[in-house]
N, C-alpha and C positions, 0 to 999 in steps of 0.2 A: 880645677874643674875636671881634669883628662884623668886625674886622678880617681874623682870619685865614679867617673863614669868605670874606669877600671874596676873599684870595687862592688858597682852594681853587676858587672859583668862577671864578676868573681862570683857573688852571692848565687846567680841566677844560674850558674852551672848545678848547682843541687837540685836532685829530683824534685819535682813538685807534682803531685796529680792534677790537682786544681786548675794547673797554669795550664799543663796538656792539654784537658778538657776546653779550654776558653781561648785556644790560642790563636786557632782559624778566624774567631768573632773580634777578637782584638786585631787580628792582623788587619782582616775586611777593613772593620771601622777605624781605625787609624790611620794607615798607611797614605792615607793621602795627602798627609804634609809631615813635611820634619818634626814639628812639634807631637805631632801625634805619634809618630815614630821615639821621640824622645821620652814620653810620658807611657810608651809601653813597655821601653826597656825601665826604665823606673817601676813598674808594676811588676815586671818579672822577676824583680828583687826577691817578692815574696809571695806566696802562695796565698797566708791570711789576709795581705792587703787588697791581694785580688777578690778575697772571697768577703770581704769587707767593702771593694768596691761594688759589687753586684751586687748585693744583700740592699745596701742606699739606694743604688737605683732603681732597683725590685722596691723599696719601699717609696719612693718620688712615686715611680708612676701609681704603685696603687692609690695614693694618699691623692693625686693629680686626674687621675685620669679613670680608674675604676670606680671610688667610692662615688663622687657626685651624678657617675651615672648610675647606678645603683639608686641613689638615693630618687632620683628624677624617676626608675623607673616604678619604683615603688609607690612615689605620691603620684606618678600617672597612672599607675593600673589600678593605684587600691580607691574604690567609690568611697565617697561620704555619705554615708546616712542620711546628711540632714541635707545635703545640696544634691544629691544623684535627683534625677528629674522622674527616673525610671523606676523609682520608690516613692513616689509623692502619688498620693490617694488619688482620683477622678472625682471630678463633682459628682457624680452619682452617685457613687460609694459613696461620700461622705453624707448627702441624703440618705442613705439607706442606713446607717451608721447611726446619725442622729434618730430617724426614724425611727430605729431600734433600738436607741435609748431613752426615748421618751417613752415607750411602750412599755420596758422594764420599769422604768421608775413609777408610770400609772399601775402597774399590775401589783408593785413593791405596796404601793399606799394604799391598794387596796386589800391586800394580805392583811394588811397591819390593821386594818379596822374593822375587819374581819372576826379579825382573832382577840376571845376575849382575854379581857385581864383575870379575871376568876377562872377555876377548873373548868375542864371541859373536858367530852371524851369522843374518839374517833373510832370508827369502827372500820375495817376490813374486812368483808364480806368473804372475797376472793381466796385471802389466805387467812380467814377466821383468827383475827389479829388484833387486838384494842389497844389502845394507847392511849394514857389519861397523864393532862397538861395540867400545869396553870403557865398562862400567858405563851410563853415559844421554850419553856420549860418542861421535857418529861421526865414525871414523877414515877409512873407505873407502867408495865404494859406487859402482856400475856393472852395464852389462847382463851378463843370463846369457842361459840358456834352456832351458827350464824342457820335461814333457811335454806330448807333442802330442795326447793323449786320441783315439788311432788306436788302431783296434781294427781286431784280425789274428785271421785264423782259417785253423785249417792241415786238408790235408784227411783227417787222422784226427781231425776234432773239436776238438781242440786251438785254445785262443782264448790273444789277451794283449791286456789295455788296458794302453796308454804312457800313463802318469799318473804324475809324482812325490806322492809320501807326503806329506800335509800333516801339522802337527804337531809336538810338540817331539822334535828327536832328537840323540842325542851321537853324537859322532865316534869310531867303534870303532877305526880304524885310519889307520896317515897312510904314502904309500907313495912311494917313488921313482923314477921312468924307471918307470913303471907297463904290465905288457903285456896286451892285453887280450883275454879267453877269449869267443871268439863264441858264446852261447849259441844254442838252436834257432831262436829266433825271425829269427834275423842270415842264417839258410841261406832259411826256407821266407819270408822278406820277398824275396829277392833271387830267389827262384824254384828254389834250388840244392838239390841232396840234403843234408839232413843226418846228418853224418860220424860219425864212433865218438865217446867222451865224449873220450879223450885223444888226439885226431886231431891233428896240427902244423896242419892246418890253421884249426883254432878259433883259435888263440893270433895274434895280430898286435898290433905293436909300433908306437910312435908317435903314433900315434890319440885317443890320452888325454891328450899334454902330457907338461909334465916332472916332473907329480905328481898324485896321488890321495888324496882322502880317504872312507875309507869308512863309511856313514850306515850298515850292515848291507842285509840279504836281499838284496844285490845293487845296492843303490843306492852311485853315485858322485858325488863333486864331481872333476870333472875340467877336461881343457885339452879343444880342439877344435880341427880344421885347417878346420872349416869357420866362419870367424871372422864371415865376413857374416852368417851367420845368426844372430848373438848379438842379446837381443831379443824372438826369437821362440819360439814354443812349439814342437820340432821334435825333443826327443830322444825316448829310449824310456823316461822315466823319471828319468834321471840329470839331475843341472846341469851345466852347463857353462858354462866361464871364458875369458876371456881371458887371454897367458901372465902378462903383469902382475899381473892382479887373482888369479890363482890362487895364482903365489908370496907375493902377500902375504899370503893365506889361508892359505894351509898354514902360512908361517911365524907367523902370529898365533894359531892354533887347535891346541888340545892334545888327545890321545885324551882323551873326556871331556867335550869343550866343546861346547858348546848350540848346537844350531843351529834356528831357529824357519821352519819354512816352512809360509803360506798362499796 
């Protein structure tokens, strides 16, 4: 035994950095009994046993002593979703909540029944805009133009605001090579005498395109020669198409069929 301690004592005369570094910590924590004393000169043997015992103990405590705090303070800081209290709705809110979804779902059902299943055409007043459906399906859509909210006054008193009819309206009539009857307003805008009721004069042809469909009291969906101005707000009331976007209206839209303009 006096033997081996002699050759721990041998080995431990070779430099070691390792031991230098640790030797105050070992001597502290040891030294207060023989065995501890004994089991240090045993360490000083070697430099990697040393650095082998600390490595173990550095891994005891974290494996003992770091991780499970960690982990406790993670499950205590991090909330639950489903259990934080401070996430759970108010009865109000959830009044309000329900409130506003029965409200969507009556507004939904009423959309839906609204809206036919045959074509139909919507108009856009604002940005002179049509859009033609079947069902929540669109087919078509492009510039019109829509009225130009000019207001005429003739000098027996006589007024007319150029405004198209907003509204839902069906199509009373669907017409061909369409000619069109100049009412008064067409004589006393241009400055001209206005003529008998069935004067040749009133009637001129071309003007309208190669179709008509009539919303009634005088409103039209027609063509136009004046194509530049589609877009804008410029007629007396009526819409008006281009020859494309007309034929396919007329051809999609039955006496009857809905036509929505705001």
């Amino acid at each position: 035994m006096i033997d081996f301690y002699k050759h721990l004592r041998r080995i431990a005369d070779c430099p070691s950095k390792l031991y230098k570094n640790f030797r105050v910590i070992l001597l502290t924590f040891f030294t207060v009994n023989s065995s501890g004393i004994r089991l240090l000169r045993m360490l000083k043997a070697s430099g990697l046993m040393l650095g082998v015992f600390f490595a173990f103990i550095l891994l005891v405590v974290v494996i003992v002593v770091i991780v499970p705090d960690a982990r406790e303070m993670l499950v205590t800081r991090t909330p639950s979703l489903q259990n934080d209290p401070s996430l759970k709705i108010e009865p109000f809110y959830e009044r309000v909540i329900e409130s506003t979804d029965k409200a969507v779902q009556s507004r939904t059902r009423k959309y839906n029944s609204l809206t036919p299943n045959q074509q139909y055409l919507v108009v856009n007043t604002t940005a002179n805009h049509f859009f033609l459906y079947r069902g929540n399906t669109l087919i078509r859509q492009g510039f019109c133009s829509s009225g130009s909210y000019i207001q005429l006054k003739s000098n027996d008193d006589r007024e007319w605001f150029f405004k198209t009819p907003k509204g839902m309206h069906r199509i009373q009539g669907k017409i061909t090579s369409p000619v069109w009857r100049r009412p008064d307003w067409a004589f006393i805008e241009e400055g001209l005498p206005v003529p008998s009721y069935d004067h040749p004069s009133r009637y001129e042809a071309g003007v309208l395109g190669d179709y008509a469909l009539s919303l009634g009291d005088g409103y039209l969906i027609h063509g136009t020669i004046y194509k530049r101005m589609l877009g804008m707000p410029v007629t007396h009331g009526c819409i008006r198409l281009n020859d494309e976007d007309l034929e396919s209206i007329f051809k999609a839209l039955n006496v009857g069929s809905k036509v929505y303009i705001y």
